[in-house]
C-alpha positions in Angstrom: -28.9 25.7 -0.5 -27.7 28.8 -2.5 -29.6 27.7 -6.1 -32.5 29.9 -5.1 -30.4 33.2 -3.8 -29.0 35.9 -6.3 -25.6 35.7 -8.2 -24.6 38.8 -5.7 -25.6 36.9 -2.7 -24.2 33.4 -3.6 -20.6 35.5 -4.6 -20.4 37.6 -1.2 -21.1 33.8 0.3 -18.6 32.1 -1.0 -16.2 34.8 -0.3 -17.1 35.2 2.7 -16.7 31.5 3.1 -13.3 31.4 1.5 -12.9 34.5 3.7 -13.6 32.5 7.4 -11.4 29.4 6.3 -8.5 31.5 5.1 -8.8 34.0 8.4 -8.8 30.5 10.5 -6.3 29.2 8.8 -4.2 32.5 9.2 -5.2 32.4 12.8 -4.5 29.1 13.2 -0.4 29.3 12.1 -0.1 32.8 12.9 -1.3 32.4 16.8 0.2 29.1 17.3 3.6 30.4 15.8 3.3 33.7 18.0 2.4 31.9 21.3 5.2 29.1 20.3 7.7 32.2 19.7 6.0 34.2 23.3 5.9 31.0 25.4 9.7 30.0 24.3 10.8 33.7 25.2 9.1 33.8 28.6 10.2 30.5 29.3 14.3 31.4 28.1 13.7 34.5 30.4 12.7 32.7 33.2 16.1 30.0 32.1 18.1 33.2 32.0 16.9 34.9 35.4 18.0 31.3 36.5 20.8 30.8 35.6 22.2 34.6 36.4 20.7 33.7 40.3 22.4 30.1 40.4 26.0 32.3 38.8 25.2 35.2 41.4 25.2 32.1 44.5 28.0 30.4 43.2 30.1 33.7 42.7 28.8 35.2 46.4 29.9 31.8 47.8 33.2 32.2 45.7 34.4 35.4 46.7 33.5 34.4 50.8 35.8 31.2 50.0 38.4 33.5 48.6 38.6 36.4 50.9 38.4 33.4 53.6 41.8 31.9 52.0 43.4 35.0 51.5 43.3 35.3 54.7 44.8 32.3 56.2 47.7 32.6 53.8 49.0 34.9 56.6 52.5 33.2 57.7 52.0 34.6 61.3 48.8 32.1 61.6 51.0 28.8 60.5 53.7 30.8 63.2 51.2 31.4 66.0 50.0 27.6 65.5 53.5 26.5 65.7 54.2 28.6 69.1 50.7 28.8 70.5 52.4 30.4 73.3 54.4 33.1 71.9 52.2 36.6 73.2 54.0 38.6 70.4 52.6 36.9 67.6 49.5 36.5 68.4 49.3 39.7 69.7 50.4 41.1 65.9 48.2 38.1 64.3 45.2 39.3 66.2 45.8 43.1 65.1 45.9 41.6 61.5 42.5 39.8 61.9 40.5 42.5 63.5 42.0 44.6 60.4 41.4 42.0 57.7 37.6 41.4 58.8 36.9 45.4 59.1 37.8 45.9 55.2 35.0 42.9 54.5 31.4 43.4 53.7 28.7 40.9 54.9 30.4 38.7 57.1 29.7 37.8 61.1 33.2 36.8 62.3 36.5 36.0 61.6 39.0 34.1 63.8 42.4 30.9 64.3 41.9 28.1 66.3 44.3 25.0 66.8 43.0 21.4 66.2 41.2 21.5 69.4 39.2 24.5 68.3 40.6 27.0 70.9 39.9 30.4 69.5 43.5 32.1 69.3 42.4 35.3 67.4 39.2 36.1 66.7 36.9 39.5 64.6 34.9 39.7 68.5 38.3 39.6 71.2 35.8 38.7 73.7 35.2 35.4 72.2 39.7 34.7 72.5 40.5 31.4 74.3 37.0 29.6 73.9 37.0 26.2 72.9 33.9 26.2 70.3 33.9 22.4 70.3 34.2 18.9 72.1 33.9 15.5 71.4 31.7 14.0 68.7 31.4 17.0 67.2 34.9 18.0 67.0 35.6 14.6 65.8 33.2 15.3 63.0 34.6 18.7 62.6 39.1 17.2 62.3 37.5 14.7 59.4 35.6 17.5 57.5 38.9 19.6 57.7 41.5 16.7 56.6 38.9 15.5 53.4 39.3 19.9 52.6 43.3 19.5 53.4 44.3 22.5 50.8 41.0 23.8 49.9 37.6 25.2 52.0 35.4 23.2 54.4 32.5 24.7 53.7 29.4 23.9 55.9 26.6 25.1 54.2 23.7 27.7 55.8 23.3 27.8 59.3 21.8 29.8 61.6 24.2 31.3 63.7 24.3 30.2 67.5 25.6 34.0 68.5 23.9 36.4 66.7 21.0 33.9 64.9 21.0 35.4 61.9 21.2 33.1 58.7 24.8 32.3 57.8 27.6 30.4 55.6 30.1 28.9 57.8 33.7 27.9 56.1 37.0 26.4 57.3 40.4 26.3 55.8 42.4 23.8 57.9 46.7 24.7 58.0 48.9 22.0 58.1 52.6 21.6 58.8 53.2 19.0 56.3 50.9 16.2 57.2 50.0 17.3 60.2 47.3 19.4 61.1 48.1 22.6 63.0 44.8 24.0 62.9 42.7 26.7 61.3 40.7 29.3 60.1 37.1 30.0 60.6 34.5 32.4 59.1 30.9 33.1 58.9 29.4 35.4 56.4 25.9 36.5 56.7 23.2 35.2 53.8 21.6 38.9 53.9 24.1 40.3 51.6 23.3 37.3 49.2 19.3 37.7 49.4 19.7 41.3 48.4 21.9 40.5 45.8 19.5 37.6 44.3 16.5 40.0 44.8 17.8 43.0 42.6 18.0 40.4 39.8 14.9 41.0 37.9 13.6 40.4 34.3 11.4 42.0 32.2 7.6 40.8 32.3 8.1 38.7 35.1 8.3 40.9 37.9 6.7 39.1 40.5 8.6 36.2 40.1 9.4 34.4 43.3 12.5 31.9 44.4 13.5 29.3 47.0 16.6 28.1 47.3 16.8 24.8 48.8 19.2 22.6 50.6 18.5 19.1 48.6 20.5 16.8 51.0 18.5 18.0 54.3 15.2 18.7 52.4 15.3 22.0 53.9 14.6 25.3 53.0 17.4 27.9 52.5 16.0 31.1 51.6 11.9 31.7 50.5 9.6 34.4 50.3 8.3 33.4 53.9 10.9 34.0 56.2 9.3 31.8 58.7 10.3 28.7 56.6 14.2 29.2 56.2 15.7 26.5 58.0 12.5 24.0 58.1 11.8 21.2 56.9 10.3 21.3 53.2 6.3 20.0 52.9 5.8 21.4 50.0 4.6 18.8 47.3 6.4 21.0 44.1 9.5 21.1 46.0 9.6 17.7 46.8 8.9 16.3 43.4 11.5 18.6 42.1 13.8 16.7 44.6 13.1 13.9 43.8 13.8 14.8 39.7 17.4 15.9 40.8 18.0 12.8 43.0 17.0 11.2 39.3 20.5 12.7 38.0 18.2 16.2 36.0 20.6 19.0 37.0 17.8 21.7 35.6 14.2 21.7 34.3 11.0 23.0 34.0 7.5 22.3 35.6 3.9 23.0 36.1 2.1 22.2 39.3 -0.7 23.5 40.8 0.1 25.5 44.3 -1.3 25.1 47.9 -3.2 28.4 47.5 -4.8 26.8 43.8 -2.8 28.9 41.5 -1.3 27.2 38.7 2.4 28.1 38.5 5.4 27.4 35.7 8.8 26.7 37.7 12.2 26.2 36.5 15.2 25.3 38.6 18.7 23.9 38.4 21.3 22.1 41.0 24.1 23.1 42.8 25.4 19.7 43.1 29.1 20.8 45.0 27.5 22.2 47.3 24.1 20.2 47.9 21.6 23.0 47.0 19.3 23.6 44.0 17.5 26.8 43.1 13.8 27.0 42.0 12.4 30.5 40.4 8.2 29.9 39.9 5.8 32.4 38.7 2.0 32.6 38.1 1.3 31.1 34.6 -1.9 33.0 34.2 0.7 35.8 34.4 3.6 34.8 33.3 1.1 33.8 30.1 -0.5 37.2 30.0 1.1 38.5 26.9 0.4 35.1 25.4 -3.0 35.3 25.6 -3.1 39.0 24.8 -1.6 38.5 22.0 -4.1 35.9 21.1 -7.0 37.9 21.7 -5.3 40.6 19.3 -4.8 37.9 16.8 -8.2 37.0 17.2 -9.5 40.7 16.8 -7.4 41.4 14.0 -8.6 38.7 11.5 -12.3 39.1 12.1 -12.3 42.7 11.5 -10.4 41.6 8.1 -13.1 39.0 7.2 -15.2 41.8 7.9 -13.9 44.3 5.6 -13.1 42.0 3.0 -17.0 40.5 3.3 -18.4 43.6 3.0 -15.9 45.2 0.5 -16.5 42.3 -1.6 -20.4 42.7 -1.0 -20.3 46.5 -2.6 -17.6 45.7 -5.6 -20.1 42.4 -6.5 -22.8 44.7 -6.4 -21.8 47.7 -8.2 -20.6 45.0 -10.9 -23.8 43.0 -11.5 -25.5 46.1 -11.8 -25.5 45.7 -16.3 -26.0 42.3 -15.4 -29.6 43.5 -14.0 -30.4 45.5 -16.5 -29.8 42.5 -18.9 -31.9 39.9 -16.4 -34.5 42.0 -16.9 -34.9 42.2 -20.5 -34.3 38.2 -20.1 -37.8 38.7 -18.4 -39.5 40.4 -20.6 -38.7 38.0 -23.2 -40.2 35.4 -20.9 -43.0 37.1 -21.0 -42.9 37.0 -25.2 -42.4 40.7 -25.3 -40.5 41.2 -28.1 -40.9 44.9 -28.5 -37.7 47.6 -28.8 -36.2 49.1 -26.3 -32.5 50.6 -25.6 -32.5 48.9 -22.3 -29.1 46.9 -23.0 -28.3 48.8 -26.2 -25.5 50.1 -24.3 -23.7 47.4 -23.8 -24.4 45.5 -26.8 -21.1 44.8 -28.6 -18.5 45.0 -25.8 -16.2 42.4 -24.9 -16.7 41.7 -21.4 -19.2 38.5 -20.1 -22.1 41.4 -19.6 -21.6 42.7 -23.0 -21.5 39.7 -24.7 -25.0 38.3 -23.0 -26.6 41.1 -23.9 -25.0 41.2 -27.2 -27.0 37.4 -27.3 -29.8 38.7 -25.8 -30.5 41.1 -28.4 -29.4 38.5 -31.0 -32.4 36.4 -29.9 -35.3 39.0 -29.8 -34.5 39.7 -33.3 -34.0 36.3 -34.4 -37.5 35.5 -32.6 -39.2 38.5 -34.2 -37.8 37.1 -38.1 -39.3 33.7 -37.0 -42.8 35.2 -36.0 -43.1 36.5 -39.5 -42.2 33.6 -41.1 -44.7 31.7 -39.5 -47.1 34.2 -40.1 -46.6 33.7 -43.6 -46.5 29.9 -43.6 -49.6 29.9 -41.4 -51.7 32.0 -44.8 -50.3 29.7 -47.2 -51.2 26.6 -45.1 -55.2 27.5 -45.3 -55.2 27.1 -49.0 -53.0 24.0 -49.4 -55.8 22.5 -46.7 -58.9 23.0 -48.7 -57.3 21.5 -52.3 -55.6 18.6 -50.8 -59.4 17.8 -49.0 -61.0 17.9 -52.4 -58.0 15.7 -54.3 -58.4 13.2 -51.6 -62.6 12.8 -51.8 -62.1 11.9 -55.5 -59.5 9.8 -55.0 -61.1 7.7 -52.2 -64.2 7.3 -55.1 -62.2 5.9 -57.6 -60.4 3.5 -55.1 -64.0 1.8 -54.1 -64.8 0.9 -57.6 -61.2 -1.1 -58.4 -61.9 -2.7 -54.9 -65.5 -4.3 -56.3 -63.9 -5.6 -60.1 -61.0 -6.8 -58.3 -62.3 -9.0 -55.4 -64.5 -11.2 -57.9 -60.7 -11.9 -60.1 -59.3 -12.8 -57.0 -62.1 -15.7 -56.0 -61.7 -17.4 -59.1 -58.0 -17.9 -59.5 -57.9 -19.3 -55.8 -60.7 -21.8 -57.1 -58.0 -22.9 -60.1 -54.9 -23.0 -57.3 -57.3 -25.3 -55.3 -57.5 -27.9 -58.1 -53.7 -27.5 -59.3 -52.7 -28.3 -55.6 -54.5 -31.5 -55.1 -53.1 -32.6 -58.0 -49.7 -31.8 -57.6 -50.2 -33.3 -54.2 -50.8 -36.5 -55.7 -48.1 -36.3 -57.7 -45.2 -35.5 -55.5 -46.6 -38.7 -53.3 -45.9 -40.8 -56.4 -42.7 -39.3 -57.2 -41.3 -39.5 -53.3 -42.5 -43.6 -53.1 -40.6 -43.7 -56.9 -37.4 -41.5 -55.3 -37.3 -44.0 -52.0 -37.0 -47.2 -54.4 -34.0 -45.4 -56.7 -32.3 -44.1 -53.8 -32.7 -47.9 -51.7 -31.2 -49.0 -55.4 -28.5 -46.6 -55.4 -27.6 -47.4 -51.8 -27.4 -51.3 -52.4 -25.4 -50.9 -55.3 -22.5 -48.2 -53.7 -22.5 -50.9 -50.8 -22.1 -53.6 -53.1 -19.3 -51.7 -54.6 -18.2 -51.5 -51.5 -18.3 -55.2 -50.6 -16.6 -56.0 -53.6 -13.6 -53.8 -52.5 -13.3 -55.1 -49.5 -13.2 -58.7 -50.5 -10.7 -57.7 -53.4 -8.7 -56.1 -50.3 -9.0 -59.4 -47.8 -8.3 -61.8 -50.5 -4.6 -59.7 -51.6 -4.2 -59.3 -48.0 -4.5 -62.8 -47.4 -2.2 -63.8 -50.3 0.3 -60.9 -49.4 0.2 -62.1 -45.8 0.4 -66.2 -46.9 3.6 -65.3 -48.6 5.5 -63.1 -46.5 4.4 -65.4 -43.6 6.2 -68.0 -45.6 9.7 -66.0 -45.9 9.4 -64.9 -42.2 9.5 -68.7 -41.3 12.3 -69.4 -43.9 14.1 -66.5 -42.2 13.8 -67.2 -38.7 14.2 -70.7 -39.2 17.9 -69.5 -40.5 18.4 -67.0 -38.0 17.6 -69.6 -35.4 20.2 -72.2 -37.2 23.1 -69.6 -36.9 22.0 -68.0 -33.2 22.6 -72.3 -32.2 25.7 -72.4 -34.1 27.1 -69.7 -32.5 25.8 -70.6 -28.9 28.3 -74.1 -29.2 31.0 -71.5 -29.3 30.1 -71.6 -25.5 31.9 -75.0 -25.5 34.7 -73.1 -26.2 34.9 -71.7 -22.6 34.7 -74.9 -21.2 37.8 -75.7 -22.7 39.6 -72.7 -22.0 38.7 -73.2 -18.7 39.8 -76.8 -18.2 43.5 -75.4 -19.7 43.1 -72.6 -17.0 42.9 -75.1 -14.6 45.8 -76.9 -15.7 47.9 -73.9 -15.4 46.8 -73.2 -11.8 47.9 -76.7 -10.8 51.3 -76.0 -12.5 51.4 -72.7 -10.7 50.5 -74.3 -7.5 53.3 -76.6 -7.5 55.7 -73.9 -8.5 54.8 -71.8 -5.8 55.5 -75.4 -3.4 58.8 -75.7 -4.8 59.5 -72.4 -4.3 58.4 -72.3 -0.4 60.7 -75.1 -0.3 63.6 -73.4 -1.7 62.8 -70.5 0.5 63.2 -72.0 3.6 66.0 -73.4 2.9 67.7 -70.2 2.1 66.3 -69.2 5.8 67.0 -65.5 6.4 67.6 -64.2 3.2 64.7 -66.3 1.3 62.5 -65.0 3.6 61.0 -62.5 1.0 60.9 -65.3 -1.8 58.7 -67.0 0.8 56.6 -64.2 0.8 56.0 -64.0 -3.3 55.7 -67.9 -3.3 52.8 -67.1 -0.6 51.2 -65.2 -2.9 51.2 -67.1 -6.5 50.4 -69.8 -4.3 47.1 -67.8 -2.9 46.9 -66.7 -6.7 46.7 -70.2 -7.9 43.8 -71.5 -5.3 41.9 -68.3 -6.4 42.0 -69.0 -10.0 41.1 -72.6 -9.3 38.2 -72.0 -7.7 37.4 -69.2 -10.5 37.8 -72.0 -13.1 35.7 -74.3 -11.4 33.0 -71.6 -11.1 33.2 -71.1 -14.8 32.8 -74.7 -15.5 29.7 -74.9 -13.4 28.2 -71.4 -15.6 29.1 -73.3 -18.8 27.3 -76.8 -17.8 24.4 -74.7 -17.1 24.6 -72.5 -20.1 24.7 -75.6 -22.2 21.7 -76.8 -20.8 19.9 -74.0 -21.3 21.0 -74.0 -25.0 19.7 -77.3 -25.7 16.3 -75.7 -24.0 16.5 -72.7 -26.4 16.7 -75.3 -29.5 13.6 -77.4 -28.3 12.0 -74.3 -27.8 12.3 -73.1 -31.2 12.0 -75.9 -33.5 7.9 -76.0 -31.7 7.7 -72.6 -32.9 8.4 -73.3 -36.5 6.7 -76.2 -37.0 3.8 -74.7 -35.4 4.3 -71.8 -37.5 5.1 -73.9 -40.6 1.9 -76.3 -40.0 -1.0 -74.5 -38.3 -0.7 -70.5 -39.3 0.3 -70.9 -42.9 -2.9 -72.8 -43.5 -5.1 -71.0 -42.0 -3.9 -68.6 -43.9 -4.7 -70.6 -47.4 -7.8 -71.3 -46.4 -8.3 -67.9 -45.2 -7.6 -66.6 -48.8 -9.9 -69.3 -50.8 -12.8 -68.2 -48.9 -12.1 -64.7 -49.8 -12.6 -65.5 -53.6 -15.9 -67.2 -53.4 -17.0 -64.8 -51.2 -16.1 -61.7 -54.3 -18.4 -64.2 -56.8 -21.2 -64.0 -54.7 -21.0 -60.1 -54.1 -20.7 -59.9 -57.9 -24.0 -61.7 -58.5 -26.1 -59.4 -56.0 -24.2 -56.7 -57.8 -25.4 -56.9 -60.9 -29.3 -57.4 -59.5 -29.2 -54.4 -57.7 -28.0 -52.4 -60.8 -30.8 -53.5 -62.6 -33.6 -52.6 -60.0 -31.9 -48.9 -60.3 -31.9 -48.6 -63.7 -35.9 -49.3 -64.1 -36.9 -47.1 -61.7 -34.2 -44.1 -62.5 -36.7 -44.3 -65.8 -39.9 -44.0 -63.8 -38.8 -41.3 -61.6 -37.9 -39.2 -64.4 -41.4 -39.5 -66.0 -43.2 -38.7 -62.4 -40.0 -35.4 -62.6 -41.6 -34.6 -66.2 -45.4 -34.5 -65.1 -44.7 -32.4 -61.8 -42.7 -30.2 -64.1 -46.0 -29.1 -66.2 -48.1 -29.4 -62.9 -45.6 -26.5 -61.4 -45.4 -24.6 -64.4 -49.3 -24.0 -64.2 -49.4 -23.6 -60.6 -46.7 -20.9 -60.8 -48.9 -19.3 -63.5 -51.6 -19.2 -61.4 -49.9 -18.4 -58.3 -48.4 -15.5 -60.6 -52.4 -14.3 -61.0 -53.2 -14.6 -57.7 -50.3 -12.3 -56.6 -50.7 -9.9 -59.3 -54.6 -9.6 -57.8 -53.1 -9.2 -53.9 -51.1 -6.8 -55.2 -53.5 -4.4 -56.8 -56.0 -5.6 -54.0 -53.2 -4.3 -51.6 -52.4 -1.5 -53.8 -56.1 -0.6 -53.4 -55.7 -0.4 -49.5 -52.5 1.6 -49.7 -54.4 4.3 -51.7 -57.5 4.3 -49.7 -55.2 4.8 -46.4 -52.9 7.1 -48.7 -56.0 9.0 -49.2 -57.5 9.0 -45.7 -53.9 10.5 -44.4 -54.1 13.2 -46.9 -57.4 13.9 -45.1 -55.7 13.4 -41.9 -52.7 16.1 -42.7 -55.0 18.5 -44.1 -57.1 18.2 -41.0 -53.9 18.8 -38.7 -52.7 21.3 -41.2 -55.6 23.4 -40.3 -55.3 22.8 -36.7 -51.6 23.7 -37.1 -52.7 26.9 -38.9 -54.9 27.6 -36.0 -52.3 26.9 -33.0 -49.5 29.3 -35.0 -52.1 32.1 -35.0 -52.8 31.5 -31.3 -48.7 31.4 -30.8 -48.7 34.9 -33.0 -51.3 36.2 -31.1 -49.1 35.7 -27.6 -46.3 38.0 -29.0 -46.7 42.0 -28.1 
């Protein structure tokens, strides 16, 4: 796509292209770093406005809790509890409380009560000797106060039955011990606490907004709309945030899209003592403002740098490549085959950089061009005359050629008339000396196989002698081998004998061990262990009998088959002795008439081979002489090819002289018209 645009052109390209990816890639890390870094801070801002809101409840609810204990650590209270009746203390206890509540900021009403909630002092002296409650609610009201023995019942925001303004109602029961006396009430208006969480503000978020909500009733505490304090929450947000803190998340973040369609970032966290969670949201379009501004910046930034850098790169490419033209164009001119002087480059010729070393070349080239014009201007002027005397050479030549042609075609027709006759005649000769070379080589043949036939006899009549006689020993051996292998099988007997004496001896012991049962028992008691051993040689002696016997029955049967083993080989010796050794003899005699025989055809065949090793040396002798004048013809007849082919060479040598003189002249002719191209 860029090979046809200029070097300028294709540069300012690619660096503008290197230019785009490197901007992108600039914009790329640097915006998502920047809107990583801006989204992080707005988002820790919105954390921090959070957290100081949640801290600001906490510490407002605190400080109530505390000013409401300081209070009832008044000992007149526990004394006026004690002596309900007593008109001076309650007279001084209600001085103290109308006192005590005109030094506090932000609260409704403070007062005593005993367990049945009968106001006994009170902020409003108009409200002395009320009962504020009965029944199930005071029931509910003596079980808050005993689970908050020693601490402060706190009630959470209510709206106050009196004035019905939003308040924080709290309790401090006072006990005697273990038992309940009564105690001290208090409610302290939520104004105080809006104002408070309202002057909290952070930077870039200004129109940041807050609810705080009561998670347990699903009710709204404070909002923006004061028409929803106190109601029931429908809000889909709100609700799903619930539900994330019922999941055991304490604080968070999340983006939902609002009832009015406004897509809004929130962040909230849980009050879990006390039931409540606060959620701060803000328009992300705004609260993203300085992200996206930033981007846009970003964005601005690096195109005006790819644009200063494209064209900056643009003028420096140019003002650079500006020899470089000057050098293209003299290129052209020797495109056009003008080689004539000019200083066009000469100012450059001879430096070091890439412009000065092309035109260096450049100028290198024309000259070298302009030396090889006038060489060929002077090769072309010698070429003419070489042309003309190599034409002339080449006419005689081609004369003189057609004359040797004539002389030497007639030699060459009668030498192949004399190979004609030598080659029927040495045809006829070779036929007699290949029937003559068949019959000497059948000759030869028989008489190596005779040889042959006579070694092999020679061979089977040794063998058969060699064979006869060792044959002959073998039986004498084996016939004494089998003599000793019987005598020392009727050692066998032997056994028999041992084992008859055996058996003798276990009768012996078999008596002895009788007697000795005898003598046992009549030793009674203290035999009875001899009885035992005469048990046993007894039971020893029966075993061996029947041992004995066994080995008796093994050596009646060995015998037997010794007497088997005998028969057995006394057949094999006679038949060795009768029917192999003469085979054997008569094998051998047959083997020496058949080497007389042999010796006879022998001596035959060496005759027939003799005769014709003669004749075939004759028929070797004639086709000797016969090759010998064929060769000397043959020798003739080449010697004429040669010269005939000779003769051709020259003529064609001749005819390409013409040729080359021809194309030298046309060569002649195309340099001039090359020449005459040049200015």
């Amino acid at each position: 796509m860029l090979k046809n645009l200029k070097m300028g052109s294709v540069i300012t390209t690619i660096v503008a292209a290197i230019t785009v990816i490197s901007m992108g890639a600039v914009f790329y890390i640097s915006n998502r770093n920047i809107t990583s870094m801006l989204i992080n801070d707005v988002e820790n801002s919105m954390q921090t406005s959070l957290e100081a809101k949640t801290k600001l409840i906490d510490e407002y609810i605190l400080n109530a809790e505390k000013q409401l204990m300081s209070f009832s650590k008044e000992p007149d209270i526990k004394a006026l509890l004690q002596n309900p009746d007593d008109k001076a203390i309650q007279e001084e206890l209600q001085n103290y409380n109308s006192e005590y509540f005109a030094s506090l900021t932000g609260w409704e009403g403070m007062y005593v009560c005993d367990w049945k909630t009968e106001t006994l002092t009170h902020s409003n002296t108009s409200v002395v000797g009320m009962v504020l409650r009965e029944g199930d609610p005071l029931e509910q009201l003596h079980q808050s106060l005993t689970a908050a023995k020693g601490g402060v019942y706190n009630t959470g925001i209510l709206k106050s039955p009196a004035s019905g303004e939003i308040i924080i109602s709290m309790y401090v029961p006072i006990y005697d011990g273990d038992t309940p006396l009564g105690f001290v009430g208090g409610a302290i208006q939520t104004d105080g606490l809006s104002q408070q969480l309202n002057s909290i503000s952070t930077h870039g978020i200004e129109n940041m907004s807050y609810s705080l909500i009561n998670v347990e009733k699903k009710q709204y505490i404070f909002d923006d709309n004061p028409d929803l304090i106190l109601t029931d929450i429908e809000d889909t947000s709100l609700l799903n945030i619930m539900s994330i803190i019922d999941g055991g998340e304490e604080t968070g973040q999340t983006i939902y899209d609002g009832e009015d369609g406004t897509e809004y970032f929130s962040v909230f966290k849980s009050l879990p003592e006390r039931g409540w969670a606060l959620v701060i949201r803000n328009d992300k379009e705004e609260l993203y403002k300085p992200v996206y501004d930033s981007r846009l910046i970003l964005g601005i930034v690096c195109s005006l740098a790819f644009l200063l850098i494209t064209v900056m790169s643009w003028l420096m490419i140019n003002i650079n490549l500006k020899p470089l033209k000057k050098v293209i164009l003299k290129i052209e001119k020797i495109e056009a085959l003008d080689l004539s002087e000019d200083d066009m480059i000469k100012g450059y010729i001879g430096y070091k950089s890439e412009v000065g070393k092309l035109a260096t070349a450049v100028n290198s080239l024309t000259v070298t061009f302009r030396k090889m014009l006038n060489t060929l201007n002077d090769c072309s002027k010698s070429l003419v005359g070489s042309s003309e005397t190599m034409r002339t050479a080449s006419n005689d030549l081609m004369d003189s050629v057609e004359d040797n042609s004539a002389t030497t075609e007639q030699l060459s027709a009668s030498i192949l008339n004399t190979n004609s006759s030598i080659e029927t005649v040495t045809d006829e000769v070779e036929k007699i000396q290949s029937i003559v070379e068949d019959i000497t080589d059948s000759a030869q043949d028989g008489n190596e196989k005779s040889d042959t036939l006579i070694q092999t006899a020679n061979a089977m009549s040794k063998a058969a002698s060699d064979t006869l006689a060792n044959n002959t020993k073998k039986v004498e051996e084996t016939k004494r081998n089998i003599e000793v292998a019987m005598t020392n099988l009727q050692s066998l007997v032997k056994i028999n004998e041992m084992a008859s004496q055996i058996l003798d001896i276990t009768s012996q012991t078999n008596l002895l061990s009788l007697n000795a049962s005898i003598e046992a028992a009549r030793a009674g008691e203290a035999g009875r262990g001899f009885a035992v051993v005469a048990g046993e040689i007894g039971s020893l002696a029966e075993n061996s009998s029947e041992t004995v016997n066994q080995i008796q029955e093994l050596c009646v049967d060995a015998n037997k088959s010794i007497e088997s083993i005998k028969m057995c080989f006394e057949d094999i010796i006679a038949f060795m002795e009768t029917d192999v050794s003469g085979k054997f003899q008569e094998f051998a005699d047959m083997s020496g008439q058949y080497e007389a025989v042999v010796n006879d055809i022998r001596e035959v065949i060496h005759g027939i081979h003799n005769k014709t090793s003669a004749f075939s040396e004759s028929a070797t002798n004639i086709r000797s002489q016969i090759n010998n004048v064929r060769m000397a013809s043959n020798d003739n007849e080449q010697g004429v090819d040669g010269i005939i082919v000779k003769n051709d060479m020259t003529t064609q040598t001749a005819e390409s002289i013409i040729k080359i003189a021809d194309l030298n002249q046309s060569n002649v002719e195309a340099i001039k018209e090359i020449l005459d191209m040049f200015k």
